[in-house]
N, C-alpha and C positions, 0 to 999 in steps of 0.2 A: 217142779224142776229144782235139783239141788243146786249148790253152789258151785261144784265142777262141769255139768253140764253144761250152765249157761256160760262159765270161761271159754269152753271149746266153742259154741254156740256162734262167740262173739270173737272170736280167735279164726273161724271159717269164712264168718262172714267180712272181715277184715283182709286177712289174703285172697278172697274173689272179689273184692274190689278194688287190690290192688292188680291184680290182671287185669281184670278188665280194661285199666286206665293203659295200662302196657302194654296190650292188645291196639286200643285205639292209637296209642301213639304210635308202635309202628304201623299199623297201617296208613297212618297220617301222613307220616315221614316219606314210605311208599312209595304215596300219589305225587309226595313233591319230587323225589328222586326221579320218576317216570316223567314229571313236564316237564322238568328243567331238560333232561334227556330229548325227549320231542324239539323243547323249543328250540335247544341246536341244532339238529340235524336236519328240522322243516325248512330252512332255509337254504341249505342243498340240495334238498329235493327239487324243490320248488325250484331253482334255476334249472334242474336237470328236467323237470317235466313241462318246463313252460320252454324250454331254449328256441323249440319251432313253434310256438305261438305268438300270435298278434299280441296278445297280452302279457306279455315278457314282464318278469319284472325280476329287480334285483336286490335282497332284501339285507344283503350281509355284507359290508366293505369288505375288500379283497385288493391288497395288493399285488397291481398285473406288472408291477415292473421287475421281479422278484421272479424267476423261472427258470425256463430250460428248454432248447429247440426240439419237438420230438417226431419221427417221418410219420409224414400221414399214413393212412392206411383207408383201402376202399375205393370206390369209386371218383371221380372227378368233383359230382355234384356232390357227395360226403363227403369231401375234403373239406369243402367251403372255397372250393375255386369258382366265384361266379361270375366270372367275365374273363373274356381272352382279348388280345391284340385288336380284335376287331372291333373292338368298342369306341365308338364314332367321339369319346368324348377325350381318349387320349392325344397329346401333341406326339408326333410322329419322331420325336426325339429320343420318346420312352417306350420303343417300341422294339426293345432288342432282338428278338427272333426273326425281324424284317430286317434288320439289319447285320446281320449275319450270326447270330449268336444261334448254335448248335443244340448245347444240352438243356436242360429243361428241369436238373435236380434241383433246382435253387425255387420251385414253386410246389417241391413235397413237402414242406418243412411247416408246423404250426404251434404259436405258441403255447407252451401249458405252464401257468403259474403254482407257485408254491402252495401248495394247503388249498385252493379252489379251484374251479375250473373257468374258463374265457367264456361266455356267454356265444353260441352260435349269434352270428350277427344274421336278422333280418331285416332284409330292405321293408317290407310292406308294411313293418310295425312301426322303424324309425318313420318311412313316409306318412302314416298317418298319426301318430304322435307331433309331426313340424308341420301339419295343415294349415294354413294362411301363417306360413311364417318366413324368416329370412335363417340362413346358415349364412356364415361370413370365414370366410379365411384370410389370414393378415399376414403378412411377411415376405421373405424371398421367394426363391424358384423352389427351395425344398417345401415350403408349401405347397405350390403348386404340383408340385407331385402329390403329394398327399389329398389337393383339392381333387383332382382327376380321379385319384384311386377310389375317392366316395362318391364321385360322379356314376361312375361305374358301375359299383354296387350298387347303390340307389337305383339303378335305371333298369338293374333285371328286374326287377316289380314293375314294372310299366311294360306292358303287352306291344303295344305298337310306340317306340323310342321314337320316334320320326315326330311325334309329341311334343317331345323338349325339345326348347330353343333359346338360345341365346340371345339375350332383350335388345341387344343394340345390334344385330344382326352380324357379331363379329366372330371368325373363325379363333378355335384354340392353338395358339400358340403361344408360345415363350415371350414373343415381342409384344402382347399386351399385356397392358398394367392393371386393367380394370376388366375382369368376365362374369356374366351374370347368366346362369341358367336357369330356367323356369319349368318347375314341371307344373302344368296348368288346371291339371285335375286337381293337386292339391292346394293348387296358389302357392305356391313354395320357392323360392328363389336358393339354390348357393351358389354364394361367389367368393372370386379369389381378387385380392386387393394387394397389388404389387408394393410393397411397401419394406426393406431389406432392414434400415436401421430402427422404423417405426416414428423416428422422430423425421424434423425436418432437414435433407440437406437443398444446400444452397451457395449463391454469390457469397462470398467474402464482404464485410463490412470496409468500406471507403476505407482507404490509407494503411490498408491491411500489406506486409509485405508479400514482393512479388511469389514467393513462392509457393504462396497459399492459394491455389488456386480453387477449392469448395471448402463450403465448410458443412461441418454436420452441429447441431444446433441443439444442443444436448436436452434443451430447458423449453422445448419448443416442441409439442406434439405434431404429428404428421396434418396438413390440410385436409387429405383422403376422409380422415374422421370424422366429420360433421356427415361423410353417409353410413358408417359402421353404427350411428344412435342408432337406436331399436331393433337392433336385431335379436333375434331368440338364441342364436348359440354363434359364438365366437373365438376363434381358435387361430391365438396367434402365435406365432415363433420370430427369433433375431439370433442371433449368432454367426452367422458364419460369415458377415461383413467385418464383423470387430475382430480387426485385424492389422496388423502393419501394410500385408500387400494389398489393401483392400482400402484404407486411409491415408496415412501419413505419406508411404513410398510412392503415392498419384499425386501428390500437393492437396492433400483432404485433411484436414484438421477442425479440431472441437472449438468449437463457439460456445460463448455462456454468460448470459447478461449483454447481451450484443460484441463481446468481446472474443478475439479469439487467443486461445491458449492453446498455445504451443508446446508448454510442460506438460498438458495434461496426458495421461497413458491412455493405450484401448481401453483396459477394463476398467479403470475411473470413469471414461466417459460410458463406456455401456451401463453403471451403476447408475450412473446420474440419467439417463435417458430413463433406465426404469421408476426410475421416482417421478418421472416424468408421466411414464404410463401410468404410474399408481394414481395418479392424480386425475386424470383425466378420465379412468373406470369410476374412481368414486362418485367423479360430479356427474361425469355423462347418463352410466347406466343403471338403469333400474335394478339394484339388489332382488327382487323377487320376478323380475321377468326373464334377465339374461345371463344363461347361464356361459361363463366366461371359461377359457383355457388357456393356459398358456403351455405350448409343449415345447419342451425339452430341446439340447441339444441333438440333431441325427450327425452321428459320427462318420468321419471319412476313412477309407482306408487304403491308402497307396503305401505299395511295398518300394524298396529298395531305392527310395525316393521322394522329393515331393510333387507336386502336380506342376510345377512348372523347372522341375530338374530330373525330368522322365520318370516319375513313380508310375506302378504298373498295379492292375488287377485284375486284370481278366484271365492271369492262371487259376483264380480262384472258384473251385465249383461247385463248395459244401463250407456250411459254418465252420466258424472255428471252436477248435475240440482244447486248444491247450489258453487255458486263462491267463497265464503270463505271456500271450501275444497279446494281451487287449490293455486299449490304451487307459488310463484313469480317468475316473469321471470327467467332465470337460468343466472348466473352469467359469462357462459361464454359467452352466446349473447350478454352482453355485448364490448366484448372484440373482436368478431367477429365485430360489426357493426363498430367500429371504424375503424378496418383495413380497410374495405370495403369503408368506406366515404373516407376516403386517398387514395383510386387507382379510384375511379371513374370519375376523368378528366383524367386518363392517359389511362384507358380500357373500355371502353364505354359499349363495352359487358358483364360485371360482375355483378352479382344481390346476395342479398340478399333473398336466401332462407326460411324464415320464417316462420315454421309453429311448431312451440313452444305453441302458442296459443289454436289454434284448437285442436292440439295435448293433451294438458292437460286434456281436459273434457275427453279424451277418454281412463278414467280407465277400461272401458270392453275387450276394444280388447288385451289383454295380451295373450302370451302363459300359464302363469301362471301352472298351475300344468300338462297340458297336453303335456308334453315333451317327445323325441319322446324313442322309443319302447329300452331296455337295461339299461333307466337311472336310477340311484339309488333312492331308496321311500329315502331316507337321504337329497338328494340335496336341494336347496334351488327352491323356486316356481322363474320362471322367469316372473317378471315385468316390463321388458325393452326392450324384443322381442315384435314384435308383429304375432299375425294371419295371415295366407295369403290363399286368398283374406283377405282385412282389412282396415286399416287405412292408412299404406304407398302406397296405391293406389292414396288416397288424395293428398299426398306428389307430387305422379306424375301428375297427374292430371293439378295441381298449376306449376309445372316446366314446363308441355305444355302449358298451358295458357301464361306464360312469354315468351315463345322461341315467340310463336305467335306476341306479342304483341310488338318483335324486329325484326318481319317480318324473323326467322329464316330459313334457307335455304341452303344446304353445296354447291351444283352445282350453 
């Protein structure tokens, strides 16, 4: 072999090794291009193909308070309407079609969020996921709506409802502060715990002036709490007490170090009350057992008015379509999200319940004038309840999505 041979020789074999290595790297490249492609998209699958399974899981955050109201379509039980008026677990307050309300648009409507989809809610999955466990709901009456609303749902999974009962033998209504229902196949309790400001109100401290007739106790959690330890999911709200007509304008003012202050503003003292709460999760609850909520303000909507100078909303029969009729975020979410950004390295389980947003468009679902059977034609229309079935169905809806989405589980 001369001397030019072997150059070409070694000039061949030089550029087919470098193919080859070029060859290898794209196809290398490829196979990463294709997982990384999968591992996004398997996580939409996977809510889409599990949404009616027992074993639901949700593997990608998704902000649900980020969306847009859009009409159902299909049938009743496709909508995810799974309970009507008749459901033994509603107070008869919230039961607007019994009480005269006509149309029925205000329960085509379901949420769909930005960029993902709302997880169909199943009862049989959440019920056996909360097996020997407690749900706990904490705050005013708009809890209490929302506690009924998952009573509800919950309860189409249970074949014979005549089942569940209430542990102290007491009917639901509004005028109890304390409800516990049992479903007994799973050992399961949820309850609603009438608790409005969370902290404690009370007598005025001796030599207090006359005009201070309660006080709210800013630095002093609610007594109710010593039964809220151990429960597995707890979901509470405050807002709609902090308020002038609701405090100061009754002779209600903030207490603080056994003292009461009279300078102090609403939203000073609901801040301090939360630091109050903050305190009390940290020490009470177990970071890896109970998974914590706090939701959001739910907005009110009277027109032409406010609820005690004739505001109205029962002409209203479809969300609202123009965004500069909605009012701005509410001022206590603010004050909420900050507590919550401060406990979230120490309880990993606590979330921000959010749904302030969606909530606003939805001026229809009011009880508004259809309030239930004895009440005075004088009263004021109610703007701040809702329907049931309705809008806090959403509410629940969005809190099963998140347990999901923390692999929720009490056993």
């Amino acid at each position: 072999m001369d001397h030019h041979q072997l150059i070409s020789l070694c000039s061949f074999s030089y550029i087919f090794k470098i193919k080859k290595h070029l060859f290898v790297s794209l196809f290398l490249l490829s196979i990463l291009i294709f997982s990384s492609v999968v591992v996004d998209v398997l996580p939409f699958l996977r809510i889409g193909l599990l949404s009616s399974s027992s074993s639901q899981t949700v593997t990608k955050e998704c902000d649900y308070s980020e969306g847009r109201w859009v009409r159902r379509t299909g049938t009743s039980s496709d909508n995810g309407l799974l309970y009507g008026e008749e459901c033994r677990f509603l107070d008869s307050g919230f039961r607007c079609h019994k009480h005269g309300r006509k149309d029925s648009g205000y329960l085509d409507w379901r949420w769909q969020p930005h960029g993902c989809d709302l997880p169909r809610f199943n009862a049989s999955d959440f019920l056996e996921r909360s097996q020997n466990g407690r749900i706990v709901f904490v705050g005013d009456s708009i809890g209490r709506n929302q506690w009924e609303s998952l009573m509800c749902m919950l309860s189409q999974a249970i074949p014979n409802k005549s089942e569940i009962y209430e542990v102290n033998g007491n009917p639901i209504t509004k005028h109890k502060g304390f409800l516990s229902m049992r479903f007994p196949r799973q050992n399961l309790t949820v309850e609603y715990h009438r608790t409005p400001f969370l902290v404690v109100i009370g007598r005025p401290p001796d030599k207090s002036p006359k005009d201070v007739k309660t006080t709210v106790r800013v630095d002093e959690f609610n007594w109710q709490s010593k039964r809220w330890v151990g429960s597995d999911v707890l979901v509470f709200n405050s807002g709609h007490w902090w308020n002038k007509d609701k405090t100061v304008l009754t002779g209600c003012y903030f207490e603080e170090g056994r003292k009461v202050n009279k300078t102090m503003g609403v939203m000073e003292a609901f801040e301090k009350s939360l630091k109050t709460w903050k305190s009390w999760v940290l020490e009470k609850l177990d970071p890896e057992k109970s998974y914590v909520f706090f939701r959001s303000y739910s907005p009110v909507h009277y027109r032409n008015g406010t609820w005690k100078s004739g505001g109205l909303c029962d002409a209203e029969i479809e969300p609202e379509t123009d965004k500069r009729k909605m009012e701005p975020d509410a001022s206590q979410n603010e004050y909420v999200y900050k507590v919550i950004e401060e406990m979230r390295y120490r309880h990993s389980k606590l979330k921000f319940l959010n749904i302030t947003y969606l909530t606003e468009f939805r001026k229809d679902g009011h009880i508004s004038r259809y309030r239930e059977q004895g009440t005075s034609v004088d009263v004021p229309q109610d703007c701040s309840h809702w329907c049931l079935p309705g809008v806090p169905d959403t509410w629940n809806e969005i809190l099963y999505a998140q347990l999901l989405s923390m692999n929720y589980r009490t056993k």
